[in-house]
C-alpha positions in Angstrom: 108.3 94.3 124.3 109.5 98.2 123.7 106.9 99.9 125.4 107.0 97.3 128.0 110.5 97.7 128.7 111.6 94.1 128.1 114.6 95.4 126.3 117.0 92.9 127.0 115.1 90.7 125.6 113.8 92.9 122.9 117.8 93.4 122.0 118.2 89.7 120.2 115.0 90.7 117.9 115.6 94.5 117.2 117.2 93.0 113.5 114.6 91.6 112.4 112.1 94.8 113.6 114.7 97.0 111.7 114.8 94.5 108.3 110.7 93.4 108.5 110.3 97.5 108.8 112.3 98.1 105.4 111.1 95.2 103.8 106.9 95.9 104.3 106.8 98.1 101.3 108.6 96.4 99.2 106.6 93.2 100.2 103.5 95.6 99.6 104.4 96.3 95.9 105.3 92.5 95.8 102.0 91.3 96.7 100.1 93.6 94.3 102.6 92.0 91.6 101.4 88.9 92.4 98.1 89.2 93.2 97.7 90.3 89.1 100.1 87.4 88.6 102.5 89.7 86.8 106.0 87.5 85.9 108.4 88.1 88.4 111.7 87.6 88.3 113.5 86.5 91.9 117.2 88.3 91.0 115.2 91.4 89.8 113.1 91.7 92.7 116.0 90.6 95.6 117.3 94.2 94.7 114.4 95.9 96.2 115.2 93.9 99.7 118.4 94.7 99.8 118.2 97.7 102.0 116.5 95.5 104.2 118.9 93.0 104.2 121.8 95.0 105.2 120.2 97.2 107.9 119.0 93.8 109.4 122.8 92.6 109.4 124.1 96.0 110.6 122.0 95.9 113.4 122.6 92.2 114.2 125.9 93.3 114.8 125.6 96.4 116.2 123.3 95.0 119.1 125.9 91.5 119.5 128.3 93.7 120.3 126.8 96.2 122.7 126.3 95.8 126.3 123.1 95.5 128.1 123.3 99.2 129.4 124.2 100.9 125.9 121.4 99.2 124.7 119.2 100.2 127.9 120.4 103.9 126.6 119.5 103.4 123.1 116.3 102.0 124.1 115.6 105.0 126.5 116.6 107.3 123.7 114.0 105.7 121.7 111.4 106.5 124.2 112.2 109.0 126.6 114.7 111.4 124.2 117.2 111.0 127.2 120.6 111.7 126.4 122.9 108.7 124.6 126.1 108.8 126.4 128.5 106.2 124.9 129.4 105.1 121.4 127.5 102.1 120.7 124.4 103.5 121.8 125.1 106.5 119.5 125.7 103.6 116.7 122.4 101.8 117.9 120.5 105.4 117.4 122.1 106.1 113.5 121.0 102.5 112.6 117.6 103.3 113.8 116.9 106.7 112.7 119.0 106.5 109.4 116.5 103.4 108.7 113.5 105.9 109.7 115.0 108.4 107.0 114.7 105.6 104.7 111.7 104.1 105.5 110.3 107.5 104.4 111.6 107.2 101.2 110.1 104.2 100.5 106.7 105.0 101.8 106.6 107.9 99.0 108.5 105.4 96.0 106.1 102.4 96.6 103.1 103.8 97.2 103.5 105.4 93.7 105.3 102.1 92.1 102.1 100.7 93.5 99.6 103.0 91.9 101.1 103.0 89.0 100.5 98.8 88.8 97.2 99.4 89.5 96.4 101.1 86.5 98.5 98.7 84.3 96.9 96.1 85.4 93.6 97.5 85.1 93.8 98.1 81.8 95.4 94.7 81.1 92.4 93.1 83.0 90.3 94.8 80.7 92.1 93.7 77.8 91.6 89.9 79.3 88.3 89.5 80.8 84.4 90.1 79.5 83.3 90.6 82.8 85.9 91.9 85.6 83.2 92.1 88.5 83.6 88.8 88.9 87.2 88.9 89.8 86.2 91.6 91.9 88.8 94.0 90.4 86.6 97.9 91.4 86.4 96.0 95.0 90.4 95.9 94.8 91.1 98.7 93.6 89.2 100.4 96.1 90.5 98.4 99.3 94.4 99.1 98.0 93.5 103.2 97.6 92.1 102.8 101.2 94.9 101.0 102.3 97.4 103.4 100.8 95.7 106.3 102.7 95.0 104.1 106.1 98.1 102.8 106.5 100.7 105.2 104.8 99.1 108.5 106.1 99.6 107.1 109.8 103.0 105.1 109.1 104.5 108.4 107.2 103.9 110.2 110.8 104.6 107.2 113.3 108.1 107.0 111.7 108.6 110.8 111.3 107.8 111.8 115.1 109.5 108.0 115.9 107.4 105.8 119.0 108.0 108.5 122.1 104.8 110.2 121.4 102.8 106.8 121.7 104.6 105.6 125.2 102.2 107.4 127.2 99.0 107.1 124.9 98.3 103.6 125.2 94.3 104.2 123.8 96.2 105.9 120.4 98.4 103.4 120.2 95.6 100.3 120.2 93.8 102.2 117.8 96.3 102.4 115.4 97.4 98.7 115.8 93.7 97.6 115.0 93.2 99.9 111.9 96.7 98.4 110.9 95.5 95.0 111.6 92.0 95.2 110.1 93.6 96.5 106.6 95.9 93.3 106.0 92.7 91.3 106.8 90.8 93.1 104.0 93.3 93.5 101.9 94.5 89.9 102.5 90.6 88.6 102.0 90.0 90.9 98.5 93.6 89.8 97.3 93.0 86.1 98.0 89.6 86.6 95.9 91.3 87.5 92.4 91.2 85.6 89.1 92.4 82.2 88.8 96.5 82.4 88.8 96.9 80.3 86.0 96.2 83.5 84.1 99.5 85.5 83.2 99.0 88.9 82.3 102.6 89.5 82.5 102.6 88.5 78.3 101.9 91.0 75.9 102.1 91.9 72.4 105.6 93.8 72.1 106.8 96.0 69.3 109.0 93.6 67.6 105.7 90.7 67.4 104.1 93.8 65.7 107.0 94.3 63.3 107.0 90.4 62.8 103.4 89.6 62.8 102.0 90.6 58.6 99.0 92.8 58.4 97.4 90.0 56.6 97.8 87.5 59.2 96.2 90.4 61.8 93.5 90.5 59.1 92.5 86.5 59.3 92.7 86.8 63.0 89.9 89.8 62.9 87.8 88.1 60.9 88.2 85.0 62.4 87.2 86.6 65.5 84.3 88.5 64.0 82.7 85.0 62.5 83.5 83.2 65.7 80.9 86.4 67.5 78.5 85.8 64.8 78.0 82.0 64.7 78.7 80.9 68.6 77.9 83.8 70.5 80.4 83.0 73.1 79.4 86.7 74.8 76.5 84.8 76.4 79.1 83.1 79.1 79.5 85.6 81.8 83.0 84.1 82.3 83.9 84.2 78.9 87.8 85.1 79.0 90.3 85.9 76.0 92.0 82.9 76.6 89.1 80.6 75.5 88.1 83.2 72.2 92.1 82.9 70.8 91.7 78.9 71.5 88.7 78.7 69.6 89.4 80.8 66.8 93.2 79.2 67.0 95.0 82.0 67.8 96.9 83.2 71.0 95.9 86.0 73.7 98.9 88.8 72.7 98.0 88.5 68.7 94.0 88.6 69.3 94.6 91.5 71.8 96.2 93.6 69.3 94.3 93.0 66.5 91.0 94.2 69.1 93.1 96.7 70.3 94.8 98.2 67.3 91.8 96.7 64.4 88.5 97.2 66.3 89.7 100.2 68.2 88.9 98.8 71.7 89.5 96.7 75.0 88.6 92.8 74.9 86.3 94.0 77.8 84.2 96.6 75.8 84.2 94.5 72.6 82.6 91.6 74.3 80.0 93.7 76.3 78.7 95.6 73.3 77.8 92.2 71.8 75.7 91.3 75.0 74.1 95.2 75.1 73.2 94.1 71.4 71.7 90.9 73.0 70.3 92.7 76.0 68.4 95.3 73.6 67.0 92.2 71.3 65.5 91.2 74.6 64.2 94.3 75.4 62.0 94.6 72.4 60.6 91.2 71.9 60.7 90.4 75.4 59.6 93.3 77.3 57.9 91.4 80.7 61.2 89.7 81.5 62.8 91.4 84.4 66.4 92.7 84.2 67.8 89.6 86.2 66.4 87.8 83.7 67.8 89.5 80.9 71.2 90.2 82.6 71.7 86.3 82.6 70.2 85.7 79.1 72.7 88.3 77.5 76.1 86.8 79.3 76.2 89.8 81.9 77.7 88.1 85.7 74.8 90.5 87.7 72.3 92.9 87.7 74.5 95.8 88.6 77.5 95.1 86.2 74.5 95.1 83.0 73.0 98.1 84.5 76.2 100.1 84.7 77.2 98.8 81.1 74.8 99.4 79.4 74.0 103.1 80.8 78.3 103.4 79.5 77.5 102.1 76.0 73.7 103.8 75.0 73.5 106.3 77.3 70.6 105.4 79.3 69.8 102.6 81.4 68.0 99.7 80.3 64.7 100.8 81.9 64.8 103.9 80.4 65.5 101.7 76.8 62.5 99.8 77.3 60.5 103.0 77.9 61.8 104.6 75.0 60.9 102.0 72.6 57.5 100.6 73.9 
């Protein structure tokens, strides 16, 4: 509608261009909030739309109450650089461009609120799940860091130089609007693919549970845990969660984290994978014509690639180079 010049009708939507513009960041760090299932709070988070909120409403009322020709001169501005000759075009322009400023702003502050999630969460999936391939969390990870640089590197400059540049460049302009659309599709499709919501990682073990909880208690849980290993081998289920271990062993996820955490000096993740690098070198040895499919599934690993890479991380070598070793 802008570059075609329906303006007039363009004027009765330009609000919500002006609020869905300072709101797609902060829906951005939103949806990677969610996506991890993080709690969220709805009077905590309405603060980060607030900027949105009020430009929308400022503009609402800027463009009720201008004519048809100041907004035909703001809208000229915009695109041609003319001149803006009256006062509420001059209003119409400070809206726009101090929401550009802004915009800015938030481009830099999300993209490293959104990072920064990332990594928490990363290291609270690892605290949570035996094997985090499944969830696809390394295929995440990588779409949002290509996202970030696909859509912010371009955005940062589009809103910097402002939409004049990309009036008479009609080929630049469809390019950019399919890379732009192509990312939510990804992003949308790997985001969609996470672990089961019913998963909160939002909970963990806080200070004053540490202060509360007694050594010896932390002590029965570890060697709860330890015999629970021993006896069930529950590592041999590739979807084997922390969730299910605290059930079993009747404690809860924040306790049973710490006590791996603090106690065993390691991530849920890594303690449940050197069990099945224990089971996948058993294997190895008394087994040495199954193939590594084979054994990947026998020792509670979800593929070929994730035992591979594992077990290179915990011995050093890959399992191949094991067997050869040994034999």
């Amino acid at each position: 509608m802008t570059f075609n010049e329906y303006w007039i009708a363009f004027k009765y939507f330009d609000f919500i261009f002006l609020a869905s513009l300072l709101a797609f960041y902060p829906f951005y760090y939103l949806y990677v909030f969610s996506v991890f299932n993080f709690n969220i709070k709805s009077t905590k988070w309405l603060f980060h739309f607030i900027p949105s909120i009020i430009i929308g409403f400022a503009m609402l009322i800027a463009t009720s109450l201008s004519s048809s020709e100041s907004y035909e001169i703001y809208m000229n501005n915009s695109l041609y650089n003319t001149d803006l000759t009256d006062q509420f075009s001059k209003a119409l322009a400070y809206l726009y461009n101090g929401s550009r400023t802004f915009h800015l702003l938030q481009i830099l502050v999300y993209n490293f609120l959104g990072i920064q999630l990332l990594l928490k969460s990363r290291d609270q999936m690892r605290n949570s799940f035996s094997n985090i391939d499944k969830y696809q969390l390394r295929y995440f990870y990588i779409v949002n860091i290509l996202f970030i640089l696909i859509m912010s590197i371009p955005v940062f400059y589009i809103t910097l130089v402002g939409i004049s540049p990309f009036n008479t460049n009609e080929i630049l302009l469809f390019i950019l609007c399919s890379i732009f659309t192509a990312a939510y599709i990804i992003l949308a499709i790997i985001g969609m693919k996470q672990f089961p919501v019913e998963y909160n990682l939002g909970n963990t073990f806080t200070s004053q549970n540490n202060k509360e909880l007694h050594q010896y208690e932390l002590k029965q849980i570890e060697s709860k845990l330890l015999d629970y290993f021993y006896k069930e081998k529950p590592w041999l289920s590739s979807n084997l969660n922390i969730w299910d271990v605290a059930k079993n062993i009747g404690s809860n996820r924040s306790y049973l984290s710490h006590v791996i955490n603090e106690n065993l000096g390691c991530n849920f993740n890594y303690f449940v994978n050197n069990y099945r690098v224990k089971e996948a070198k058993l294997l190895l040895k008394q087994t040495p014509d199954l193939y590594l499919s084979e054994i990947s599934e026998l020792s509670g690993f979800g593929s070929v690639n994730s035992f591979i890479r594992i077990f290179k991380m915990i011995e050093k070598c890959t399992p191949s180079e094991f067997k050869t070793n040994n034999f």
